[in-house]
Backbone as numpy.savetxt, mean C-alpha at the origin, in Angstrom:
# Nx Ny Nz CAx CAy CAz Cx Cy Cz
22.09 7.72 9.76 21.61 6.65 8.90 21.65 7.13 7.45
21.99 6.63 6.41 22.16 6.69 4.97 20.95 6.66 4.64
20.76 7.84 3.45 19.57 8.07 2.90 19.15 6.85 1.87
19.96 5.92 1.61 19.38 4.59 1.13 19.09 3.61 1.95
18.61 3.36 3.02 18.64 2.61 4.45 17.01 2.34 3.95
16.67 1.01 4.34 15.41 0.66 3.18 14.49 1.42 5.10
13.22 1.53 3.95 11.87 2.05 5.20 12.17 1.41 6.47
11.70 -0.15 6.39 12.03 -0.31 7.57 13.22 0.33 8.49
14.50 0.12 8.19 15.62 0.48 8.91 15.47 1.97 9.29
14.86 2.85 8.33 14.93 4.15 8.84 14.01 4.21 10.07
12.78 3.40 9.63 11.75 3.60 10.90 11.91 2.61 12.37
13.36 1.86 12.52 13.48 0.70 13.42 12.17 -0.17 13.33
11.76 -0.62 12.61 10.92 -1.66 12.96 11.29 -2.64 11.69
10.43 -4.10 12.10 11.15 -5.29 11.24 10.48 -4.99 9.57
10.98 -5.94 9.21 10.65 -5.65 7.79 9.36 -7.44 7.66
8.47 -6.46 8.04 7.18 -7.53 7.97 5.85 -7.07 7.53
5.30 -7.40 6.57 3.88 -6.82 6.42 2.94 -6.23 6.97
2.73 -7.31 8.65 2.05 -6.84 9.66 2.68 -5.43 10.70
2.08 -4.29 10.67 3.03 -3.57 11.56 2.22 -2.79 12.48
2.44 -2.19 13.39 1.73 -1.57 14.35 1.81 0.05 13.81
-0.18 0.43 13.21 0.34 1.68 13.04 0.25 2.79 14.19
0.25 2.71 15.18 0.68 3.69 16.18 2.05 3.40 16.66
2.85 2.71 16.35 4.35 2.71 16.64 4.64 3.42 15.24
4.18 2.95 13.78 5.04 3.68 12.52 4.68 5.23 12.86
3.24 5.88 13.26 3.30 7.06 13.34 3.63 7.79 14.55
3.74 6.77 15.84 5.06 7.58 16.74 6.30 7.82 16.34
6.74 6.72 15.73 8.06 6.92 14.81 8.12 8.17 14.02
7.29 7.85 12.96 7.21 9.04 11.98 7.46 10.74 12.41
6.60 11.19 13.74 6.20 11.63 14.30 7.60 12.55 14.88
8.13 11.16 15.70 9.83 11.31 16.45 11.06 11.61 15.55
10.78 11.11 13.98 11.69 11.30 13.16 11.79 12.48 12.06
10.47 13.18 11.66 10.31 14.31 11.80 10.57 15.71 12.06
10.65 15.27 14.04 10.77 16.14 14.67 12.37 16.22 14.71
13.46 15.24 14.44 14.70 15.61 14.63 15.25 16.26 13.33
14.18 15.81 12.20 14.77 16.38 10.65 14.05 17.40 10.12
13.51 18.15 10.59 12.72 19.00 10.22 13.44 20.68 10.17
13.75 21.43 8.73 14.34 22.07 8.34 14.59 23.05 9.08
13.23 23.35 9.56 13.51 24.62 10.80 14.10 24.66 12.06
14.88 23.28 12.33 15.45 23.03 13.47 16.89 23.44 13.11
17.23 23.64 11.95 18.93 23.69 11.19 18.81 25.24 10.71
17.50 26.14 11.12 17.97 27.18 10.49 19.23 28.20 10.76
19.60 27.51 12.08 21.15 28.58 12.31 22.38 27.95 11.85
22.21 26.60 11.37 23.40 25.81 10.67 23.43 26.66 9.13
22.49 26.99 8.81 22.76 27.89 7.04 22.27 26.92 5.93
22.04 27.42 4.92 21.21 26.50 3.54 21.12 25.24 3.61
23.11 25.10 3.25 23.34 23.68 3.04 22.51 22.92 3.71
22.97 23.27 5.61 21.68 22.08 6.76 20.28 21.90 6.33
20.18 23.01 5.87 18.57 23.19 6.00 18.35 22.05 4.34
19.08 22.46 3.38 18.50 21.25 2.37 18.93 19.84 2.68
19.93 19.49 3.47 19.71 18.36 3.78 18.72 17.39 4.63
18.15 18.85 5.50 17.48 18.19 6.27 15.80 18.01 5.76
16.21 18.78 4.26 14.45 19.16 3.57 14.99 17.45 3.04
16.09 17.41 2.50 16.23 15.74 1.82 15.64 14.77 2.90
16.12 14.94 4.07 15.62 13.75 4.95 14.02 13.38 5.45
13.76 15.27 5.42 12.21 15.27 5.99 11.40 14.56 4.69
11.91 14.99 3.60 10.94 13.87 2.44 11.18 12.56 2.20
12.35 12.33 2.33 12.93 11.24 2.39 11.55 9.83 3.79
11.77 10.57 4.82 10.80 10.16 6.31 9.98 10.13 5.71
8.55 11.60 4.74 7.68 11.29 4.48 7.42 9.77 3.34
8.53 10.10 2.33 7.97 8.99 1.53 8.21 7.42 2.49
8.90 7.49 3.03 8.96 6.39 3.80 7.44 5.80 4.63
6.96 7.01 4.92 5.69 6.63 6.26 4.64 6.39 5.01
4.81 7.13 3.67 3.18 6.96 3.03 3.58 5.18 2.73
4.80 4.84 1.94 4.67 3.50 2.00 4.44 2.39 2.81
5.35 2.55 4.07 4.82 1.58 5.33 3.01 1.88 6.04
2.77 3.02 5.55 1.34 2.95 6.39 0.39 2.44 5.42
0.41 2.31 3.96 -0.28 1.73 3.10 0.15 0.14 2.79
-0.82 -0.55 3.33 -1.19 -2.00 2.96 -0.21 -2.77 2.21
-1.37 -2.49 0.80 -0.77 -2.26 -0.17 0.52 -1.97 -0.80
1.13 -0.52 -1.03 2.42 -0.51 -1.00 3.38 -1.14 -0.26
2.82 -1.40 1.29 3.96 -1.84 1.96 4.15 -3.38 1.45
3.01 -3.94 1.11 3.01 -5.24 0.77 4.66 -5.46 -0.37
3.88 -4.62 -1.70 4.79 -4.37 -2.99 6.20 -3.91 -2.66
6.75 -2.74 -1.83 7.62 -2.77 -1.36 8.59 -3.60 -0.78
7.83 -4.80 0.25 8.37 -6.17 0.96 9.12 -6.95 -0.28
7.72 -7.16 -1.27 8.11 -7.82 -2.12 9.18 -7.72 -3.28
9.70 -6.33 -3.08 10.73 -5.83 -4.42 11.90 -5.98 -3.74
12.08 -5.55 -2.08 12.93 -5.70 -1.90 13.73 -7.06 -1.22
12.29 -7.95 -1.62 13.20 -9.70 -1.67 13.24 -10.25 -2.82
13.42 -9.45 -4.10 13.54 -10.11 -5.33 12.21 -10.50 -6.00
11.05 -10.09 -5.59 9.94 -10.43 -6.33 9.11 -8.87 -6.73
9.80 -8.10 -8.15 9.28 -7.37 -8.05 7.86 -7.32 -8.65
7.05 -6.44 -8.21 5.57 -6.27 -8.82 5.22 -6.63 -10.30
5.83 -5.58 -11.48 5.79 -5.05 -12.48 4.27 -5.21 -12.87
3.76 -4.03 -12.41 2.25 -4.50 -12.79 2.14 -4.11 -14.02
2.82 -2.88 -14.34 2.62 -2.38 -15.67 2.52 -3.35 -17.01
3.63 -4.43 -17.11 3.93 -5.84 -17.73 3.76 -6.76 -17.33
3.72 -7.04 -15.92 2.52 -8.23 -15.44 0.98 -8.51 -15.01
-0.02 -8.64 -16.11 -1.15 -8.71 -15.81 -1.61 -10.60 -15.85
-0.96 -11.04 -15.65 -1.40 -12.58 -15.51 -1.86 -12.86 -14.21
-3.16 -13.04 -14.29 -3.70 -13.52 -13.23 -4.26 -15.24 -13.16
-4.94 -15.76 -12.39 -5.72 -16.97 -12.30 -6.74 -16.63 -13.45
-7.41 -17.34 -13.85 -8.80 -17.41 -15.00 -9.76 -17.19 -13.87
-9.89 -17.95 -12.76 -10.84 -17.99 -11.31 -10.88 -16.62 -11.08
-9.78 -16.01 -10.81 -9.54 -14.74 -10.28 -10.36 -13.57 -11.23
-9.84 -13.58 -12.62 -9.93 -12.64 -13.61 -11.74 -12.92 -13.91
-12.29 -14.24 -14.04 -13.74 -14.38 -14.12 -14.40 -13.97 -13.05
-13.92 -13.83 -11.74 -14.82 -12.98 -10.78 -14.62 -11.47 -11.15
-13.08 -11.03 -11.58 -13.62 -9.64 -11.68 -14.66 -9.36 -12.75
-14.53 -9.98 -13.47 -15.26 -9.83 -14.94 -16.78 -9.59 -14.19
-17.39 -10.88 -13.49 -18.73 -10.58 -12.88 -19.03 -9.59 -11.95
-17.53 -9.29 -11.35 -18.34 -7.77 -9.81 -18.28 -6.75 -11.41
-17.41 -6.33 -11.91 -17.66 -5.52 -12.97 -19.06 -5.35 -14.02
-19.64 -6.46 -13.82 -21.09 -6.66 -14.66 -22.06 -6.03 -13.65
-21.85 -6.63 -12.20 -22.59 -5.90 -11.22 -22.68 -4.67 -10.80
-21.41 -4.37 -11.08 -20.89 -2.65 -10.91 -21.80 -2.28 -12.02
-21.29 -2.30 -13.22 -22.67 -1.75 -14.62 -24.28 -1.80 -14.27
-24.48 -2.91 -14.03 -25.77 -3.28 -13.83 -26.61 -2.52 -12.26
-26.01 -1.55 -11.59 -26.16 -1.31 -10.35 -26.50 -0.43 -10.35
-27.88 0.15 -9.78 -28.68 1.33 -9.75 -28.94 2.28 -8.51
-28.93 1.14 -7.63 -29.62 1.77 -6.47 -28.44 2.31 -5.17
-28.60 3.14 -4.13 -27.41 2.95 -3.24 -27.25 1.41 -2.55
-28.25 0.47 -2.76 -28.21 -0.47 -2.14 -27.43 -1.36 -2.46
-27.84 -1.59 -4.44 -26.48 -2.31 -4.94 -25.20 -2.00 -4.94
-24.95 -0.77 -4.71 -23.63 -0.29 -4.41 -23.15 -0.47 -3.40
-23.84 -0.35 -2.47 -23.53 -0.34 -0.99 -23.14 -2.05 -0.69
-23.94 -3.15 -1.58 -23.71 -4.39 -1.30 -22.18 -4.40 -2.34
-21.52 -4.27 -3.19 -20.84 -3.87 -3.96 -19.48 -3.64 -3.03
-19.93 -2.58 -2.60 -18.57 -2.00 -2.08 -18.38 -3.00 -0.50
-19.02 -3.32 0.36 -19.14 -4.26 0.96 -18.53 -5.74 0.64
-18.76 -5.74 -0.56 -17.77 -7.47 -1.08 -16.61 -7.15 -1.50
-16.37 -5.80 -2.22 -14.91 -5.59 -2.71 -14.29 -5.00 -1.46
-14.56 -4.51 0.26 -13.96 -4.75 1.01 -13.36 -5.44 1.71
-14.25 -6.68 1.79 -14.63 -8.00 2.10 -13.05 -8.90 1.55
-13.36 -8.63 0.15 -12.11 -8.74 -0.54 -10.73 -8.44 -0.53
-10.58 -7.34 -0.43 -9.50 -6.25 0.37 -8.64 -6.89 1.70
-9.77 -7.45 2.30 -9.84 -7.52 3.67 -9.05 -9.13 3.07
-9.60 -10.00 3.17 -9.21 -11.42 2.59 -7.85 -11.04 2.32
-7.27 -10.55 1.02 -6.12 -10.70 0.46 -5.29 -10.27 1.44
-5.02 -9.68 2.36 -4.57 -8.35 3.18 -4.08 -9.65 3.86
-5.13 -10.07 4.09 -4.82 -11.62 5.18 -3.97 -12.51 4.64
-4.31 -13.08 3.59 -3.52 -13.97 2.65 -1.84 -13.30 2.16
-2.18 -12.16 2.53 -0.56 -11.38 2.38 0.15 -11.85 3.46
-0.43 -11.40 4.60 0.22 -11.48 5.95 0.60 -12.78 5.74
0.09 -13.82 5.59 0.29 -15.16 5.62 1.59 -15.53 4.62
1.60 -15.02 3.41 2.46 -15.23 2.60 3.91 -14.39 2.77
4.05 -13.73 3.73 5.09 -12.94 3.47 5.71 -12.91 5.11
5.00 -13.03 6.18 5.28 -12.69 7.54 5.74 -14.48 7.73
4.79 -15.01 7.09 5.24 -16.97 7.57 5.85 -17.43 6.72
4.93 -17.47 5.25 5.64 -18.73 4.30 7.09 -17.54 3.68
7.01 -16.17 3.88 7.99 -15.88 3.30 8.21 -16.09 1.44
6.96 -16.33 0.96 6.44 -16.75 -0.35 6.50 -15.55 -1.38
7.60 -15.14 -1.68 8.09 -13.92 -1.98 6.91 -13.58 -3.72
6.81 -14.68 -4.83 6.34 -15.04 -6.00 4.76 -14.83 -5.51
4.41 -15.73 -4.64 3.01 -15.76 -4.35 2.55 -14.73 -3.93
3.30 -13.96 -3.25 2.75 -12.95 -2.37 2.61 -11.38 -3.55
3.33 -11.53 -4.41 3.63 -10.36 -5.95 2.43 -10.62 -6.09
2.19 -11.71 -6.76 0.70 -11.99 -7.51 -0.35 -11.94 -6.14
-0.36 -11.94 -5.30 -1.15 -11.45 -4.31 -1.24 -9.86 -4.05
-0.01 -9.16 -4.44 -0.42 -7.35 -4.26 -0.80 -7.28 -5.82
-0.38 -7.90 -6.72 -1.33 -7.92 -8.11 -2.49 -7.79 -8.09
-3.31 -9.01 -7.44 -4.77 -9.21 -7.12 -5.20 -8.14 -6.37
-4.77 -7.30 -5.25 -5.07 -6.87 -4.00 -5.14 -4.82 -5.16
-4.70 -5.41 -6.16 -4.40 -3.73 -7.04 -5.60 -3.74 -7.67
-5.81 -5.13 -8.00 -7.26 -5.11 -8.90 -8.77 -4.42 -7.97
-8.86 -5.02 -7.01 -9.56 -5.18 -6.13 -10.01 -3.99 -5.60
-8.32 -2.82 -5.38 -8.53 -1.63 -5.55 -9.42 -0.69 -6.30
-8.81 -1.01 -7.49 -9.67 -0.78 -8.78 -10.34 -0.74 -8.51
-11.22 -1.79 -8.44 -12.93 -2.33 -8.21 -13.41 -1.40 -7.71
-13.00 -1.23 -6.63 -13.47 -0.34 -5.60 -13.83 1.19 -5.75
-12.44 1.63 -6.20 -12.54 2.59 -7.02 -13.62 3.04 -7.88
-13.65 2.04 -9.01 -14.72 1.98 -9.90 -16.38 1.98 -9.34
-16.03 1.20 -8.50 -17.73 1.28 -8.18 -18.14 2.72 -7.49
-17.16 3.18 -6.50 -17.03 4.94 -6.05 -17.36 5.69 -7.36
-16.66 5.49 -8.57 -17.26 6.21 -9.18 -18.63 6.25 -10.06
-18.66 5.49 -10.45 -20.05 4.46 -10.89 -21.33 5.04 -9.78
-21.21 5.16 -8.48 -21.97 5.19 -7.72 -21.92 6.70 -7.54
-21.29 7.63 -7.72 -21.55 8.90 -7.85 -22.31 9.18 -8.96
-21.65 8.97 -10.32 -22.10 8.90 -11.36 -24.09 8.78 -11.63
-24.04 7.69 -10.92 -25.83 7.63 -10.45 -26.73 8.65 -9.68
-25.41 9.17 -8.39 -26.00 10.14 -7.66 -26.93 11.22 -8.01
């Protein structure tokens, strides 16, 4: 298989949001084990760096398909809707005024309790979009909607993030 063969194809499975992760890390696992440098050490250098190309090649492949997230952004670049979060921050006003308020709550949050309710809604959240992905990309195939959906789903991250630290910060 050609070292440009998108994730899915390297790992045989479809190119769908939803995926089974005990098949990607049996895969991973199985693919690995055939590229793994120390299996070529009597072939000489050359084998052995090709097969260091492939074994990273597999890894970067499994961190993207086993993450949500990336795999989402990934789906989406490689049907013509790329992310660019760096230059695309346009969100909904709906959207951007709730972060604005969990962010007031995040500040305003003292106790492990408010945090704990905190991190609980920005999972909550997580959890939602994750869904609304699946929906947009496995059915409607909504290549636009579904960008601005790993957009939202980056923020959300954030959040999360933020309040982890925020909530140490108090510790």
């Amino acid at each position: 298989m050609p070292l440009q063969s998108t994730d899915f194809e390297l790992f045989d499975l479809p190119a769908r949001y939803s995926q089974d992760l005990a098949v990607l890390d049996a895969r991973w696992k199985a693919l690995q084990r055939q590229a793994h440098p120390d299996k070529f050490a009597a072939e000489g250098p050359a084998a052995q760096r090709v097969a260091a190309q492939w074994s990273a090649r597999i890894n970067e492949a499994y961190r993207r398909l086993k993450d949500p997230l990336q795999r989402a952004a990934y789906l989406c670049e490689l049907n013509g809707a790329p992310i660019n979060a760096e230059n695309n921050t346009a969100m909904p006003a709906a959207f951007l005024m709730q972060q604005m308020q969990l962010r007031e709550q995040a500040d305003e949050a003292r106790s492990p309790a408010d945090f704990d309710a905190l991190e609980a809604l920005a999972r909550q959240m997580q959890r939602d979009m994750q869904r609304t992905l699946e929906q947009q990309i496995d059915v409607a195939q909504d290549w636009a909607a579904a960008a601005q959906s790993v957009r939202a789903l980056m923020f959300l991250h954030k959040l999360g993030d933020d309040i982890d630290r925020r909530r140490d910060a108090h510790a």
